[in-house]
OpenMM code with the backbone's topology and positions (N, CA, C; nanometers):
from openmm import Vec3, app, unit

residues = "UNK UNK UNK UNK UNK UNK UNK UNK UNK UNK UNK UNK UNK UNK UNK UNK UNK UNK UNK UNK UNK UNK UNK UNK UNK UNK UNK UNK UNK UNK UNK UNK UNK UNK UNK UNK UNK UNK UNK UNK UNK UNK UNK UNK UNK UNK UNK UNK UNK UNK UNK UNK UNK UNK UNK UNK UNK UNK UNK UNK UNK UNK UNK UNK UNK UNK UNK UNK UNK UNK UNK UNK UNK UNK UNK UNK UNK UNK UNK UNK UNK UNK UNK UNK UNK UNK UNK".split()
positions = [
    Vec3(0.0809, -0.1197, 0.0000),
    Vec3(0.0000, 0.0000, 0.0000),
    Vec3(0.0858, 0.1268, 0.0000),
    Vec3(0.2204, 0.1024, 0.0750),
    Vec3(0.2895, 0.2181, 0.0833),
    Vec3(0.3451, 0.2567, -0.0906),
    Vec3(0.3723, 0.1811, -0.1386),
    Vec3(0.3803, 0.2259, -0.3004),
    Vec3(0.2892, 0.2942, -0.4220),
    Vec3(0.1414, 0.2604, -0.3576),
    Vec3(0.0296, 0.3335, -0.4044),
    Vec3(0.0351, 0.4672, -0.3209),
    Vec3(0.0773, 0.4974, -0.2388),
    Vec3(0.0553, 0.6207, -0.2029),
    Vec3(0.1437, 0.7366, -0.2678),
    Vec3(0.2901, 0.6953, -0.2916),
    Vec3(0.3616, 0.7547, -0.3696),
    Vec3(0.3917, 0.8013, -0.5186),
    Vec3(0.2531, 0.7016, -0.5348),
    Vec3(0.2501, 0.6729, -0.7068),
    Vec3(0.2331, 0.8316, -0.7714),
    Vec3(0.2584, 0.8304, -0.8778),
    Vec3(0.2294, 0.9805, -0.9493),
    Vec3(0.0843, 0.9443, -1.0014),
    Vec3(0.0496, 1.0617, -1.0623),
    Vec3(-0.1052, 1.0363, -1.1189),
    Vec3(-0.1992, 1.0832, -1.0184),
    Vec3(-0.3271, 1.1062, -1.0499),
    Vec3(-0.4776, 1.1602, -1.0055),
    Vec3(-0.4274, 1.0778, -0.8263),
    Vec3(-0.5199, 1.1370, -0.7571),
    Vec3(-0.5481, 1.0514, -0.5982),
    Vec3(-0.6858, 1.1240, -0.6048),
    Vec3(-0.7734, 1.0548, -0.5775),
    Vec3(-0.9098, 1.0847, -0.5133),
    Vec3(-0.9061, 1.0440, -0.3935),
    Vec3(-1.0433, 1.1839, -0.2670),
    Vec3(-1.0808, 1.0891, -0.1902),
    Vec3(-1.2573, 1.0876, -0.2061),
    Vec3(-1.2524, 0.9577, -0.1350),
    Vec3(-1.4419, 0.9456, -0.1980),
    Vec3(-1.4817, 0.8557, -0.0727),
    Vec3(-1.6600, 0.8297, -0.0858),
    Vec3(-1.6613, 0.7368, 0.0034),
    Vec3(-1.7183, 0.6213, -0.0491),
    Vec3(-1.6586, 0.4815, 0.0249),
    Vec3(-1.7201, 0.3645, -0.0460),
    Vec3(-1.8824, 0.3596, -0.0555),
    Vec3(-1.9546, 0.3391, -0.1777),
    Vec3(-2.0908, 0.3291, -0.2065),
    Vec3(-2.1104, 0.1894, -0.2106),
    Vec3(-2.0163, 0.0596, -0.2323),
    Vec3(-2.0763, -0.0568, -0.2866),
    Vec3(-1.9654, -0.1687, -0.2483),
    Vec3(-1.9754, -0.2815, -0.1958),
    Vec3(-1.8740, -0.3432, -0.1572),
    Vec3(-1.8930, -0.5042, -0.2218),
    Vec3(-1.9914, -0.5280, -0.2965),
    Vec3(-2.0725, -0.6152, -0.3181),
    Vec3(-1.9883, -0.7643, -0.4038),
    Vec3(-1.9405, -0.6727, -0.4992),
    Vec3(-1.8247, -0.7447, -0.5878),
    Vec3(-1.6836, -0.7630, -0.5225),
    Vec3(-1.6306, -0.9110, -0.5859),
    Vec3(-1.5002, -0.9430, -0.5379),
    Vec3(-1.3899, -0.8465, -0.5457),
    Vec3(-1.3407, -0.8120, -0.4898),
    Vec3(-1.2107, -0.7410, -0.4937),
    Vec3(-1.2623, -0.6319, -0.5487),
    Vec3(-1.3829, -0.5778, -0.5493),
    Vec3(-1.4069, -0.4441, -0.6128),
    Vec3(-1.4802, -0.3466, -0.5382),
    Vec3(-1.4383, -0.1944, -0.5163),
    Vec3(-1.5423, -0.1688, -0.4536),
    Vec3(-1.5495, -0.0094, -0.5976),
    Vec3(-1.7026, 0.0857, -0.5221),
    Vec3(-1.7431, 0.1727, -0.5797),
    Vec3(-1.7504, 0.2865, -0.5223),
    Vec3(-1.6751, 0.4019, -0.5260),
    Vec3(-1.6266, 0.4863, -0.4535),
    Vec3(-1.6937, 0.6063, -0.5437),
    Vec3(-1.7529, 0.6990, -0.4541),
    Vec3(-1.8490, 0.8016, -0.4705),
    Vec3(-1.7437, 0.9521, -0.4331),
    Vec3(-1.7194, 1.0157, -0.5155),
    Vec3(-1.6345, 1.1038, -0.5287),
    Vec3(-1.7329, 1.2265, -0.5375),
    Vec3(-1.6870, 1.3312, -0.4412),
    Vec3(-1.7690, 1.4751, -0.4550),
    Vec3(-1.6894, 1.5539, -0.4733),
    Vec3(-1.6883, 1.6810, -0.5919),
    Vec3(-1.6137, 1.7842, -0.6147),
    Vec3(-1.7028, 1.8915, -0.6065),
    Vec3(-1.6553, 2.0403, -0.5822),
    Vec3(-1.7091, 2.1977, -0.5759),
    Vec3(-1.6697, 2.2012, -0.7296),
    Vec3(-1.7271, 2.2741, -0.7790),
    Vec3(-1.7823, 2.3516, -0.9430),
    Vec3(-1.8233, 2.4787, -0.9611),
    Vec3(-1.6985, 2.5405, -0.9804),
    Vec3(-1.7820, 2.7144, -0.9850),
    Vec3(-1.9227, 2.7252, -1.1186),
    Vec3(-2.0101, 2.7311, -1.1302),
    Vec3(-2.0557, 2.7365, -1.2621),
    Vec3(-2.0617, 2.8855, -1.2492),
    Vec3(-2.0327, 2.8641, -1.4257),
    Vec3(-2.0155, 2.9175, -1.4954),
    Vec3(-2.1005, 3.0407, -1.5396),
    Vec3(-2.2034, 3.0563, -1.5410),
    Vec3(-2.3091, 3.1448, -1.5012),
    Vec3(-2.3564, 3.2458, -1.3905),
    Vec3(-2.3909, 3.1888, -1.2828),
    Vec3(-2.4523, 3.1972, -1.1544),
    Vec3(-2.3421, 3.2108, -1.0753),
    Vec3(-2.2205, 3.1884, -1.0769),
    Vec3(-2.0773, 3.2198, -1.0124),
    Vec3(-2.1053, 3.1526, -0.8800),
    Vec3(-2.1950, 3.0327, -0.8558),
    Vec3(-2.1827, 3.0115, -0.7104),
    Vec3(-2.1718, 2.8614, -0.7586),
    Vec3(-2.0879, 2.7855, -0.6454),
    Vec3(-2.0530, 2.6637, -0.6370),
    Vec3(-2.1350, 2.5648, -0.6284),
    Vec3(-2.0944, 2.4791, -0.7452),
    Vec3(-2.2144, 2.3211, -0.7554),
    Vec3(-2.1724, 2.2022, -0.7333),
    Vec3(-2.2202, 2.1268, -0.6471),
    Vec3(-2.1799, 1.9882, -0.5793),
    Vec3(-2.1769, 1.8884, -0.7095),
    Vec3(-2.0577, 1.8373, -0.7455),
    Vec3(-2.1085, 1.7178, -0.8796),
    Vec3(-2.0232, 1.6101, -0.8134),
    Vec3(-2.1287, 1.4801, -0.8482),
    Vec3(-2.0779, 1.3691, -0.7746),
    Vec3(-1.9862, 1.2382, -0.9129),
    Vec3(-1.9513, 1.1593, -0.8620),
    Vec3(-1.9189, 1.0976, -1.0077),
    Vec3(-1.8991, 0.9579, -0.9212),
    Vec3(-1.8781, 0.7944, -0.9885),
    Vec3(-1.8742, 0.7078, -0.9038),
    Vec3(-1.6910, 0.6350, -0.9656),
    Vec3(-1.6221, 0.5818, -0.8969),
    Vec3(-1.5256, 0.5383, -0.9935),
    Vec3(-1.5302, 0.3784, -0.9272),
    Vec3(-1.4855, 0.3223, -0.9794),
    Vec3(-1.4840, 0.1724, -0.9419),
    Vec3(-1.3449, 0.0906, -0.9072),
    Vec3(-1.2988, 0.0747, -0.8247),
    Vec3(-1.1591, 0.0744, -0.7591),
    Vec3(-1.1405, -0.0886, -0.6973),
    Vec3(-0.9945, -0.1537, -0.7625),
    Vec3(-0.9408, -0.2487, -0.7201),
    Vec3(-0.9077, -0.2868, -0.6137),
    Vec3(-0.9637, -0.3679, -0.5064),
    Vec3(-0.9450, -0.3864, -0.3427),
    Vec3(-0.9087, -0.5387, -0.3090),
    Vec3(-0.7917, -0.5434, -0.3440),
    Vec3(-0.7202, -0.6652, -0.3312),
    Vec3(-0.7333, -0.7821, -0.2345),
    Vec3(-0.7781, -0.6968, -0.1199),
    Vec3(-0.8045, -0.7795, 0.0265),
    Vec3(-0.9282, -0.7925, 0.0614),
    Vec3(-1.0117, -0.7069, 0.0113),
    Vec3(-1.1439, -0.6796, 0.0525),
    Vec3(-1.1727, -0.6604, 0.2022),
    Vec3(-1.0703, -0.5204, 0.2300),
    Vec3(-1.0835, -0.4952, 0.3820),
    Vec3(-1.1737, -0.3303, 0.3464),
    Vec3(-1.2342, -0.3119, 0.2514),
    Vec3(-1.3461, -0.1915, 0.2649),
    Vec3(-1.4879, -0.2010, 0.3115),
    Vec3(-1.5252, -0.1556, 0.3771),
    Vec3(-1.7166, -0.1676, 0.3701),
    Vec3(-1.7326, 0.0050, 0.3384),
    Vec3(-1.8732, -0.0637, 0.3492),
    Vec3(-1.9714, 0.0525, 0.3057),
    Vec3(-1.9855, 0.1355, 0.3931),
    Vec3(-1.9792, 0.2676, 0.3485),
    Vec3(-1.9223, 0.4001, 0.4182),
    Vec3(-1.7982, 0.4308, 0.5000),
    Vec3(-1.6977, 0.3575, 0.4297),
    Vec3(-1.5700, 0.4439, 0.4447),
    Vec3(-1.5163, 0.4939, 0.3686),
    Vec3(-1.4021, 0.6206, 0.4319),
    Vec3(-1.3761, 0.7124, 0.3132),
    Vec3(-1.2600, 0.6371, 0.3244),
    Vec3(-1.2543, 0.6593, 0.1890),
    Vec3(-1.0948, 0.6050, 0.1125),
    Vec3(-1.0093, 0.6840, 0.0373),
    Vec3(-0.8723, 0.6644, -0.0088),
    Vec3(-0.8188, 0.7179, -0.1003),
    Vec3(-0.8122, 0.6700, -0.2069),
    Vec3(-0.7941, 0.6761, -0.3596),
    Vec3(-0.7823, 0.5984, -0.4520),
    Vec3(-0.6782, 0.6740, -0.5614),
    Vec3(-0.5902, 0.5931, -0.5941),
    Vec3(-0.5154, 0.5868, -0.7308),
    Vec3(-0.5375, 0.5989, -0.8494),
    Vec3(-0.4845, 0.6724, -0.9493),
    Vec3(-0.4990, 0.6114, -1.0752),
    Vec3(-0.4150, 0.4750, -1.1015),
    Vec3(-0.4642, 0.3965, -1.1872),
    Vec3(-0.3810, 0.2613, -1.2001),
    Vec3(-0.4193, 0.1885, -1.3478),
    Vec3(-0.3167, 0.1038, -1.3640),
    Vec3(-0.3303, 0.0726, -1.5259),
    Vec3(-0.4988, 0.0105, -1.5447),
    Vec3(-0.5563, -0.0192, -1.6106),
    Vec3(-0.6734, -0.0724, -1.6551),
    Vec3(-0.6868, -0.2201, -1.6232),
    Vec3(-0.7537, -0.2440, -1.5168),
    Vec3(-0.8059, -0.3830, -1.5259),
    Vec3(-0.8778, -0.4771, -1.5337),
    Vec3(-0.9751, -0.3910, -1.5903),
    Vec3(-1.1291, -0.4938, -1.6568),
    Vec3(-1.2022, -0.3378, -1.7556),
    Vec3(-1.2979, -0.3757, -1.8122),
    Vec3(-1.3696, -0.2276, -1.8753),
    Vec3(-1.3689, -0.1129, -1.7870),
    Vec3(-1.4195, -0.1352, -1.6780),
    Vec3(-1.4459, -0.0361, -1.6006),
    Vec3(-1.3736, 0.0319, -1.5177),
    Vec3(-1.2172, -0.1040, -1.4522),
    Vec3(-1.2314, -0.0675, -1.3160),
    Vec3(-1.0770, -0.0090, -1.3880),
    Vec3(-0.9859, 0.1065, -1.3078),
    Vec3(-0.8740, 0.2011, -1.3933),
    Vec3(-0.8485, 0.2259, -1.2781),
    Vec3(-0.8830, 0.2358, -1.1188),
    Vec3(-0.8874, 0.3144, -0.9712),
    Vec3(-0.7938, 0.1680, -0.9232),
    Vec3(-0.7195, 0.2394, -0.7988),
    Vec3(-0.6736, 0.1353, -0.7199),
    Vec3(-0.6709, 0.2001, -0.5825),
    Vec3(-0.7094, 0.0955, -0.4665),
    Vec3(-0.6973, 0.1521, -0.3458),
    Vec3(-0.5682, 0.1504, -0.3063),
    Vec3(-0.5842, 0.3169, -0.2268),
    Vec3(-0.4310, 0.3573, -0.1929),
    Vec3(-0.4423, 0.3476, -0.0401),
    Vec3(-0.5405, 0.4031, 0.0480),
    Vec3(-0.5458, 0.3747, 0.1789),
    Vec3(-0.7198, 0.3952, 0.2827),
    Vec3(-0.7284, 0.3284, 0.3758),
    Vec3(-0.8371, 0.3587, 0.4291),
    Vec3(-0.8326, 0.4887, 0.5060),
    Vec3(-0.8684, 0.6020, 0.4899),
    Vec3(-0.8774, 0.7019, 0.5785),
    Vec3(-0.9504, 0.6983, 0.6903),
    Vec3(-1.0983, 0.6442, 0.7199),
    Vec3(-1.1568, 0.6249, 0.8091),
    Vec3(-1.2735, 0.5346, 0.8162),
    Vec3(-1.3116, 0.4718, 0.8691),
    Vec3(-1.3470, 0.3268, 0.8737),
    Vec3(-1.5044, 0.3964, 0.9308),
    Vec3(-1.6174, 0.2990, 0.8776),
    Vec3(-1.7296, 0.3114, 0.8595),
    Vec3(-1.7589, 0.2880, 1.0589),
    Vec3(-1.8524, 0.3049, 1.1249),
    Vec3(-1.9067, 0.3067, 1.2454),
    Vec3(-2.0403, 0.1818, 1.1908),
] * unit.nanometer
topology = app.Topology()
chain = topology.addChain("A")
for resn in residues:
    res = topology.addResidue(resn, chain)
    for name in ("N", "CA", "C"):
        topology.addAtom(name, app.Element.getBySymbol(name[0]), res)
């Protein structure tokens, strides 16, 4: 894990939405958005789908995630670390 943290490339943090699939989870990412118009800030959410080798995530923890080479259609994210663990 300590090598994913150092990696170059994107880091998101998000929180796990889905733990359902093997080694996969679905991480719910929120960014601020000035638009463009109205000059006031817009919440946009996006989901990315991230490689979890151990399957030590559940649902509702925040995580960090990697960019990482491609390893099925979808999944391109790799977990880099648990920030805080679901209650």
């Amino acid at each position: 894990m300590q090598a994913l943290e150092n990696r170059k490339g994107r880091t998101l943090t998000g929180i796990v939405v889905s733990d359902k699939s093997d080694k996969t989870i679905v991480v719910r990412v929120e960014t601020l958005v000035k638009h463009p118009l109205l000059k006031k800030y817009v919440r946009r959410r996006k989901k990315f789908t991230a490689h979890d080798p151990m399957n030590e995530c559940g649902m509702g923890d925040k995580v960090k995630i990697v960019e990482f080479r491609p390893m099925s259609r979808n999944k391109r994210w790799h977990l880099a670390s648990i920030i805080e663990k679901a209650v």
